[in-house]
PyMOL Python script that loads the backbone (N, CA, C, O; Angstrom):
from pymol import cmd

cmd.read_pdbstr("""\
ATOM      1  N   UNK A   1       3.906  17.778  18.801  1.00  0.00           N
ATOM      2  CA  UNK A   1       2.837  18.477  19.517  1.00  0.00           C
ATOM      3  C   UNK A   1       2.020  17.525  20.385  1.00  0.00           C
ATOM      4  O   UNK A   1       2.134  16.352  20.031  1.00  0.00           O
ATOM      5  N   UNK A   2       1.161  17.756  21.515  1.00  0.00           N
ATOM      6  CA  UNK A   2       0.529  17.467  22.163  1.00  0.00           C
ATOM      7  C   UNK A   2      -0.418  16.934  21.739  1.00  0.00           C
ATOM      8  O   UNK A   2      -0.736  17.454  20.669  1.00  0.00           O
ATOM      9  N   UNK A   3      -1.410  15.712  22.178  1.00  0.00           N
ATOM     10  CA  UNK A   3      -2.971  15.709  21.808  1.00  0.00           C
ATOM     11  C   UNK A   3      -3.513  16.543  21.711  1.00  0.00           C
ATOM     12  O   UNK A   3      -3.105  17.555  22.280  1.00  0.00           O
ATOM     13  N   UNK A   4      -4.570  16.582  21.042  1.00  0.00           N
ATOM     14  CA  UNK A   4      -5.704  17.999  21.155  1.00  0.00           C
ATOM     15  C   UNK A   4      -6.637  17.434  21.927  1.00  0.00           C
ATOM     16  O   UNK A   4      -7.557  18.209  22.191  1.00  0.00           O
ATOM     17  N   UNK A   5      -6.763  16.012  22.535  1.00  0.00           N
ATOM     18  CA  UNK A   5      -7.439  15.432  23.359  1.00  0.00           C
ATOM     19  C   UNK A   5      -6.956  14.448  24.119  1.00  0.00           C
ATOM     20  O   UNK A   5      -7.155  13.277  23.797  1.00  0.00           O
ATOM     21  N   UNK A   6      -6.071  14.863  25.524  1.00  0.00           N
ATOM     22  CA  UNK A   6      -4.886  14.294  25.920  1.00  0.00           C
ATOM     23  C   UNK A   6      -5.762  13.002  26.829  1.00  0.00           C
ATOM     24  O   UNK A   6      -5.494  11.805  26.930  1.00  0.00           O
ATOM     25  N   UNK A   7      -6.613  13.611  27.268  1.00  0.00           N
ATOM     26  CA  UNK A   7      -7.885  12.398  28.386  1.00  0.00           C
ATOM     27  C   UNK A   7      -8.375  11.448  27.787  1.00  0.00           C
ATOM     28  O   UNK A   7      -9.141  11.952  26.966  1.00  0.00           O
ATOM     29  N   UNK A   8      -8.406  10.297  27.688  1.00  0.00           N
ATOM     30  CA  UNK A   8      -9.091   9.459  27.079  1.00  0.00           C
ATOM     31  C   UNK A   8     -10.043   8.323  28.363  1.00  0.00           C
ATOM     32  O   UNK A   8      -9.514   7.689  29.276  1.00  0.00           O
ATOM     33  N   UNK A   9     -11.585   8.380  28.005  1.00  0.00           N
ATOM     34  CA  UNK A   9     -11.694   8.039  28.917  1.00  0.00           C
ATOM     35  C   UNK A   9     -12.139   6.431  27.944  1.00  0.00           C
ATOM     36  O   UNK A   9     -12.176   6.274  26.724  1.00  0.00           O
ATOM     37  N   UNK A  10     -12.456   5.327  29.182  1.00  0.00           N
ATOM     38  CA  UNK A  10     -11.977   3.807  28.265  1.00  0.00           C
ATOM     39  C   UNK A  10     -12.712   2.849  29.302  1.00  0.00           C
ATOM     40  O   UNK A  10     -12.686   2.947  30.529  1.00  0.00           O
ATOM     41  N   UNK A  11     -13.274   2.042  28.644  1.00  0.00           N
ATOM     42  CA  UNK A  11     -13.901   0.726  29.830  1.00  0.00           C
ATOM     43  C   UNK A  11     -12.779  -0.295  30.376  1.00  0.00           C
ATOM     44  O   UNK A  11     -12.823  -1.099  31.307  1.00  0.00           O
ATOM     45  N   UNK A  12     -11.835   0.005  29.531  1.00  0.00           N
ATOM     46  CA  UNK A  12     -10.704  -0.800  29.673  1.00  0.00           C
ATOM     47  C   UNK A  12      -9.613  -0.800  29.047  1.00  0.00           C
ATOM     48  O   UNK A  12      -9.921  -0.525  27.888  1.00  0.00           O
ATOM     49  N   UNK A  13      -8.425  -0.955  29.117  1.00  0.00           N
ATOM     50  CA  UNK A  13      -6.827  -0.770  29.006  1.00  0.00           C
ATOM     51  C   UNK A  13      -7.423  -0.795  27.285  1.00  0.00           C
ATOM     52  O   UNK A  13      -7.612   0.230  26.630  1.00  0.00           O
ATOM     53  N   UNK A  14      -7.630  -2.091  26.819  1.00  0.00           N
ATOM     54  CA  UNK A  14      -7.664  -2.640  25.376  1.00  0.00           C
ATOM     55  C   UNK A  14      -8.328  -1.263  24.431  1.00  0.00           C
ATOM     56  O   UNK A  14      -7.956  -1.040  23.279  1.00  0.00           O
ATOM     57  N   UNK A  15      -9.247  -0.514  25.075  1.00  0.00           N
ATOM     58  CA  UNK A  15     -10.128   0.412  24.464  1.00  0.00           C
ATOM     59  C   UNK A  15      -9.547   1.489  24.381  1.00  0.00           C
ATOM     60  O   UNK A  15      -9.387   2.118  23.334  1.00  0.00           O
ATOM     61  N   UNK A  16      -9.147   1.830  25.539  1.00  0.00           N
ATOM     62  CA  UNK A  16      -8.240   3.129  25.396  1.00  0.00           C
ATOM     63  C   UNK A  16      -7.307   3.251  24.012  1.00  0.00           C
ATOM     64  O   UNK A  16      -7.459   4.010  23.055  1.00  0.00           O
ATOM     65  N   UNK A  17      -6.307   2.251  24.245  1.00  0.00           N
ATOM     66  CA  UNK A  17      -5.593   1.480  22.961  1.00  0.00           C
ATOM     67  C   UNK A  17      -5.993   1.721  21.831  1.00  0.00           C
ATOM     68  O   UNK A  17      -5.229   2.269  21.037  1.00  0.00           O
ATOM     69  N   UNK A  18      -7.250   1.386  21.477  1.00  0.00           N
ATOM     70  CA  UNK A  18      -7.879   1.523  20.025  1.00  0.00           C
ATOM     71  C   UNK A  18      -8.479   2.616  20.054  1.00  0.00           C
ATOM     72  O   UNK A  18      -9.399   2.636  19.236  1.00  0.00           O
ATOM     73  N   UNK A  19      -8.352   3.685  20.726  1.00  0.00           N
ATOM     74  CA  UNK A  19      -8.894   5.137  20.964  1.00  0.00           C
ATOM     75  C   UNK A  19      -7.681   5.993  20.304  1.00  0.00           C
ATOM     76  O   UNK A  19      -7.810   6.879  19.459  1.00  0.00           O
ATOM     77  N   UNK A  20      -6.217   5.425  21.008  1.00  0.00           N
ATOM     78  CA  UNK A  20      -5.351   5.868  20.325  1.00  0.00           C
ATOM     79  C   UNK A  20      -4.840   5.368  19.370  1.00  0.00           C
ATOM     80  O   UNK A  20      -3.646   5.666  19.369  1.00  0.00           O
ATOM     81  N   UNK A  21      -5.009   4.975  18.836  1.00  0.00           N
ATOM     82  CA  UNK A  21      -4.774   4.011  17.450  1.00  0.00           C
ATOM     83  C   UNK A  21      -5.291   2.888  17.434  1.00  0.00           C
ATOM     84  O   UNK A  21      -4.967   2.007  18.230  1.00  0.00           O
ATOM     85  N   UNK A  22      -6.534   2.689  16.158  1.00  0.00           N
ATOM     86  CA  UNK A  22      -7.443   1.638  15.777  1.00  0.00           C
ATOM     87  C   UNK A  22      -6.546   1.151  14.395  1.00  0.00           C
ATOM     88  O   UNK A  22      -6.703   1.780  13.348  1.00  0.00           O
ATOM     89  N   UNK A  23      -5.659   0.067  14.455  1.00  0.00           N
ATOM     90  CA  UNK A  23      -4.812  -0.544  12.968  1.00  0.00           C
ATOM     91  C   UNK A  23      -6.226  -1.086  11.798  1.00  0.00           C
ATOM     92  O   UNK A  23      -6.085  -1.788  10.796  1.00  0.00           O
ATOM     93  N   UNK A  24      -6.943  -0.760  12.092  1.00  0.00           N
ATOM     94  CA  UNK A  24      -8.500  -1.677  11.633  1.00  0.00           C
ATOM     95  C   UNK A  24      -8.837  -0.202  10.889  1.00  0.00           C
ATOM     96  O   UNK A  24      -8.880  -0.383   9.672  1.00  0.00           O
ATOM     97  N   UNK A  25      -9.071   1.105  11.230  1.00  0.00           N
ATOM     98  CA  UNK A  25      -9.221   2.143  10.313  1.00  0.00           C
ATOM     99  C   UNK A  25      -8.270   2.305   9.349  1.00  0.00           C
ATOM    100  O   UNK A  25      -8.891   2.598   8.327  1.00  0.00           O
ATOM    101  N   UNK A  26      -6.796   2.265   9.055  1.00  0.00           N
ATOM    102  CA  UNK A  26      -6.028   2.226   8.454  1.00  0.00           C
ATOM    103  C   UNK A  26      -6.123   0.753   7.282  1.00  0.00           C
ATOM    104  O   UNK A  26      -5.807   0.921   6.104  1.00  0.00           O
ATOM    105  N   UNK A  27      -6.551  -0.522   7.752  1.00  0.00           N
ATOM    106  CA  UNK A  27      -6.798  -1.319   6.467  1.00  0.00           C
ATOM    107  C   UNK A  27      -8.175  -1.365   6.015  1.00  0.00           C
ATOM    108  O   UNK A  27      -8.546  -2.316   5.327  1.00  0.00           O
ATOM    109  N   UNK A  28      -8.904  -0.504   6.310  1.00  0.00           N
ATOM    110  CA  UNK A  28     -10.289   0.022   5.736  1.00  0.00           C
ATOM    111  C   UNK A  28     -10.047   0.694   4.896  1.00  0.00           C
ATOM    112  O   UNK A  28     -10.242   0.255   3.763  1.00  0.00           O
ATOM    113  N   UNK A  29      -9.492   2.116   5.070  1.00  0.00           N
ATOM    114  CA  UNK A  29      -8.807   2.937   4.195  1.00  0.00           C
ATOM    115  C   UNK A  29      -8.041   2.184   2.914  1.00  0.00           C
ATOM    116  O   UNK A  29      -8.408   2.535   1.793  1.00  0.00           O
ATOM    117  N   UNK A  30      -7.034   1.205   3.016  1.00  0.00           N
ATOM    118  CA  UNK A  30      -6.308   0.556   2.033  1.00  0.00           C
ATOM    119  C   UNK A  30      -7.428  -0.337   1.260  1.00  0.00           C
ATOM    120  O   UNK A  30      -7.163  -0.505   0.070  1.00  0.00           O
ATOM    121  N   UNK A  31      -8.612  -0.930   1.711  1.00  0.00           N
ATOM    122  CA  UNK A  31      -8.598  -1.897   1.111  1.00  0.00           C
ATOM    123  C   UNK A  31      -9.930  -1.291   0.431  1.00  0.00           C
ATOM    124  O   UNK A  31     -10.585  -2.016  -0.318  1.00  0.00           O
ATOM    125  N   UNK A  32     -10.329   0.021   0.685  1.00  0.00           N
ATOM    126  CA  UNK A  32     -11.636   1.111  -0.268  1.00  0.00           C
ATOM    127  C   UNK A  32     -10.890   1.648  -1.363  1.00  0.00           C
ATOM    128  O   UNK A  32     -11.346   2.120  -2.405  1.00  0.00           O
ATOM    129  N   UNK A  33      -9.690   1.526  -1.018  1.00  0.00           N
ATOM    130  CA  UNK A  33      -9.017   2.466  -2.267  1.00  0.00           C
ATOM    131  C   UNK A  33      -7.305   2.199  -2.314  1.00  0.00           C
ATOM    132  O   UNK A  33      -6.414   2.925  -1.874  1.00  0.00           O
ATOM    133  N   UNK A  34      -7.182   0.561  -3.186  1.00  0.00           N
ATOM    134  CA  UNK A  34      -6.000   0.132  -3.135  1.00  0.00           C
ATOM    135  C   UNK A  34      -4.762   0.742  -3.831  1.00  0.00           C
ATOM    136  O   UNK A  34      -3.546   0.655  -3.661  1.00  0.00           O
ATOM    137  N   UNK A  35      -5.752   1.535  -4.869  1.00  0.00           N
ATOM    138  CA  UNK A  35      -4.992   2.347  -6.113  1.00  0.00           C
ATOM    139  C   UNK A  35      -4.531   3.505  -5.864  1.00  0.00           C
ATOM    140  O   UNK A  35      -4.202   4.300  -6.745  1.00  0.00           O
ATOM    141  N   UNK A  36      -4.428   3.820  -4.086  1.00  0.00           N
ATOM    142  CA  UNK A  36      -4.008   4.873  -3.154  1.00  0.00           C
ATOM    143  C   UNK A  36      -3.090   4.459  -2.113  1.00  0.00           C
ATOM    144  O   UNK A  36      -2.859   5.070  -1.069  1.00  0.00           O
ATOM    145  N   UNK A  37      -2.353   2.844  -2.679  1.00  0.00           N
ATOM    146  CA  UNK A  37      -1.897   2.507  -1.291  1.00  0.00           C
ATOM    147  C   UNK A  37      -0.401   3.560  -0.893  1.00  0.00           C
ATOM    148  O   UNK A  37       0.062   3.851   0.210  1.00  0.00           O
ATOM    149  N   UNK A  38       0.039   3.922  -2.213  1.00  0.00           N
ATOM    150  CA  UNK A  38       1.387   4.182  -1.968  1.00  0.00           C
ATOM    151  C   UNK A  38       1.185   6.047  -1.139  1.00  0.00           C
ATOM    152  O   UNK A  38       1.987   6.608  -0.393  1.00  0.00           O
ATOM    153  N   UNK A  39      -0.201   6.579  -1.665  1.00  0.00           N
ATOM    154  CA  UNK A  39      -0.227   7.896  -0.797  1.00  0.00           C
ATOM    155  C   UNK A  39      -0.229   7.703   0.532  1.00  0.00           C
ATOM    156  O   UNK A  39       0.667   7.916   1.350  1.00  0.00           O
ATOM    157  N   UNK A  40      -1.783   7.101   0.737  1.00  0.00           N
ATOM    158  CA  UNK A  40      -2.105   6.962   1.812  1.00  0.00           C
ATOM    159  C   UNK A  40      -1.031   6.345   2.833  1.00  0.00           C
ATOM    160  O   UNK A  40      -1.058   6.750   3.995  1.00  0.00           O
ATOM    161  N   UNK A  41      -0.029   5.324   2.425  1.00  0.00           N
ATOM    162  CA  UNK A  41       1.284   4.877   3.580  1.00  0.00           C
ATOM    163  C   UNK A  41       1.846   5.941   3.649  1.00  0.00           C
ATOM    164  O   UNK A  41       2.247   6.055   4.808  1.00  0.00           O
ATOM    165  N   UNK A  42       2.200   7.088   2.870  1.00  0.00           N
ATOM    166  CA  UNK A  42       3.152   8.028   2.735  1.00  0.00           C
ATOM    167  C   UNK A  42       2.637   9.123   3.809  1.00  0.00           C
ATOM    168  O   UNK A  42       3.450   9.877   4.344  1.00  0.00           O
ATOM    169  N   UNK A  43       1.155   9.187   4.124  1.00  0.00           N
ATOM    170  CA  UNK A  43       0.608  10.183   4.668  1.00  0.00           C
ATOM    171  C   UNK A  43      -0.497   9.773   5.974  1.00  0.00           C
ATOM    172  O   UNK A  43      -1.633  10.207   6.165  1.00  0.00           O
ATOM    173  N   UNK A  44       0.234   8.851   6.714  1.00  0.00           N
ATOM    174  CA  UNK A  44      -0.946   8.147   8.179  1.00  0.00           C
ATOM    175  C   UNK A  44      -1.151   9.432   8.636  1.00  0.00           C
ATOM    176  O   UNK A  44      -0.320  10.287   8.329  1.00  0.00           O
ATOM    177  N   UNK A  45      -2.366   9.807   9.498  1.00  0.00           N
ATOM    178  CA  UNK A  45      -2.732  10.611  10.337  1.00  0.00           C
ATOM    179  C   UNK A  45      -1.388  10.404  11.275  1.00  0.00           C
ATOM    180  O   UNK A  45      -0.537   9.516  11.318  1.00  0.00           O
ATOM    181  N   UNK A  46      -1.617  11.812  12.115  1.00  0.00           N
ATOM    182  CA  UNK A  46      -0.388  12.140  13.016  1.00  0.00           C
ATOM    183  C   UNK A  46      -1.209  10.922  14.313  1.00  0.00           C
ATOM    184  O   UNK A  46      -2.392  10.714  14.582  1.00  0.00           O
ATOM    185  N   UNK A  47      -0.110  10.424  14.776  1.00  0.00           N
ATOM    186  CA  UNK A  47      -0.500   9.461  16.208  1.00  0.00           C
ATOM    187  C   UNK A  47       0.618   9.794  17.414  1.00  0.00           C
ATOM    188  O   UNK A  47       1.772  10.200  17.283  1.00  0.00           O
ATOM    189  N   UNK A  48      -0.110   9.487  18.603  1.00  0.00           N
ATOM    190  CA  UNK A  48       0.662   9.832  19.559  1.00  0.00           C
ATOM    191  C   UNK A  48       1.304   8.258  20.549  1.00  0.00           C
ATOM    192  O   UNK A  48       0.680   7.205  20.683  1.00  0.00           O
ATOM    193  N   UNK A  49       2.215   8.472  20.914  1.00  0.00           N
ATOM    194  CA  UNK A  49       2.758   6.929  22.012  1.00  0.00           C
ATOM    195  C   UNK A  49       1.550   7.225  23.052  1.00  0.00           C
ATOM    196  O   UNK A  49       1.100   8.350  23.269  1.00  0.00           O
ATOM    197  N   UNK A  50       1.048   5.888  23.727  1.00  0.00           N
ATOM    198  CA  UNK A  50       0.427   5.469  24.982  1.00  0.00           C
ATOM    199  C   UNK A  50       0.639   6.805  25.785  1.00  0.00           C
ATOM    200  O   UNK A  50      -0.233   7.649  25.580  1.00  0.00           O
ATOM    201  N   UNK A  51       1.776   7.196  26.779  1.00  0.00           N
ATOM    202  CA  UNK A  51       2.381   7.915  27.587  1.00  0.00           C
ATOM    203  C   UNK A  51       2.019   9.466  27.240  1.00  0.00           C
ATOM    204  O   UNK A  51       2.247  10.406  28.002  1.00  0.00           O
ATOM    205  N   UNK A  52       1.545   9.544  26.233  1.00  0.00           N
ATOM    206  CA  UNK A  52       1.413  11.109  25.827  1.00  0.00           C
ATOM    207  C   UNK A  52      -0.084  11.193  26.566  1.00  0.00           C
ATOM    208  O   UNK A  52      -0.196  12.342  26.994  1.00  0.00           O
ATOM    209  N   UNK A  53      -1.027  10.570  26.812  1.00  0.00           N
ATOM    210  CA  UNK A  53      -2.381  10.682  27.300  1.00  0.00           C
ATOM    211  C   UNK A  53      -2.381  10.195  28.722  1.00  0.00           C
ATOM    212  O   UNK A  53      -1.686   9.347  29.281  1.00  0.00           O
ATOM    213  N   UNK A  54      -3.426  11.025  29.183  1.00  0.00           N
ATOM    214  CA  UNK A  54      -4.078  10.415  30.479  1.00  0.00           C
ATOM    215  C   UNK A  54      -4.997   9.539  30.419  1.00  0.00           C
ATOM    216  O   UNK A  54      -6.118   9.875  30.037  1.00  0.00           O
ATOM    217  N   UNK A  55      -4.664   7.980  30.852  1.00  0.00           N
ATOM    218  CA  UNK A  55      -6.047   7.175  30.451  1.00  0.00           C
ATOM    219  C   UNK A  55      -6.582   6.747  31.864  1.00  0.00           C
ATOM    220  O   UNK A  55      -5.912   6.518  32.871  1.00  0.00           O
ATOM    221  N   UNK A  56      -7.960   6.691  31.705  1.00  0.00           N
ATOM    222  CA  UNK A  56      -9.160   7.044  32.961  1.00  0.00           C
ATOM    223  C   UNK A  56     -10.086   5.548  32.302  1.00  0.00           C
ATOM    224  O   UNK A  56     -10.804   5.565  31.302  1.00  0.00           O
ATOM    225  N   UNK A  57      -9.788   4.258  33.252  1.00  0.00           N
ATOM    226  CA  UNK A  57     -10.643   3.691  33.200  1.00  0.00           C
ATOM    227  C   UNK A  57     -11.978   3.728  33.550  1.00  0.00           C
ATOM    228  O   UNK A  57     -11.956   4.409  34.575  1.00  0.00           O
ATOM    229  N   UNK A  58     -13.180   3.409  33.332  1.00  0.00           N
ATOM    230  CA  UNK A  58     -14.275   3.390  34.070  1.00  0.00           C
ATOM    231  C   UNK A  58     -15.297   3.026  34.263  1.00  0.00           C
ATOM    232  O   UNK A  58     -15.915   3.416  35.253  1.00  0.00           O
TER     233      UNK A  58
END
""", "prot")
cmd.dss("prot")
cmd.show_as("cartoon", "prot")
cmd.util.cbc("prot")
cmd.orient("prot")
C-alpha cells in the first residue's frame, strides 16, 4: 500500500530520510524493553523505500 502521507516536507535530503525511517526509534524500543526483543523484530512498523514519497526540500 501507499503512504498515508506520501509528501514529506524536509530541510534537507538527511531529514527527509529520518522522516522515513528513524533506525534510532527502533533501538529505543529494544533497549526499554529487551525482554521483547524477539516480538518486537518479528513485528517493525510497516516502512516504505525512498521512491514511494515526494520529498520537498525547503
Amino acid at each position: 500500500p501507499a503512504p498515508t502521507s506520501p509528501i514529506i516536507h524536509a530541510q534537507s535530503q538527511e531529514e527527509a530520510l529520518l522522516q522515513i525511517y528513524n533506525p534510532v526509534e527502533d533501538s529505543d524500543r529494544l533497549k526499554a524493553q529487551p525482554e521483547l526483543f524477539e516480538e518486537l523484530r518479528g513485528n517493525y512498523p510497516l516502512r516504505r523505500e525512498e521512491k514511494a514519497y515526494i520529498i520537498k526540500i525547503e
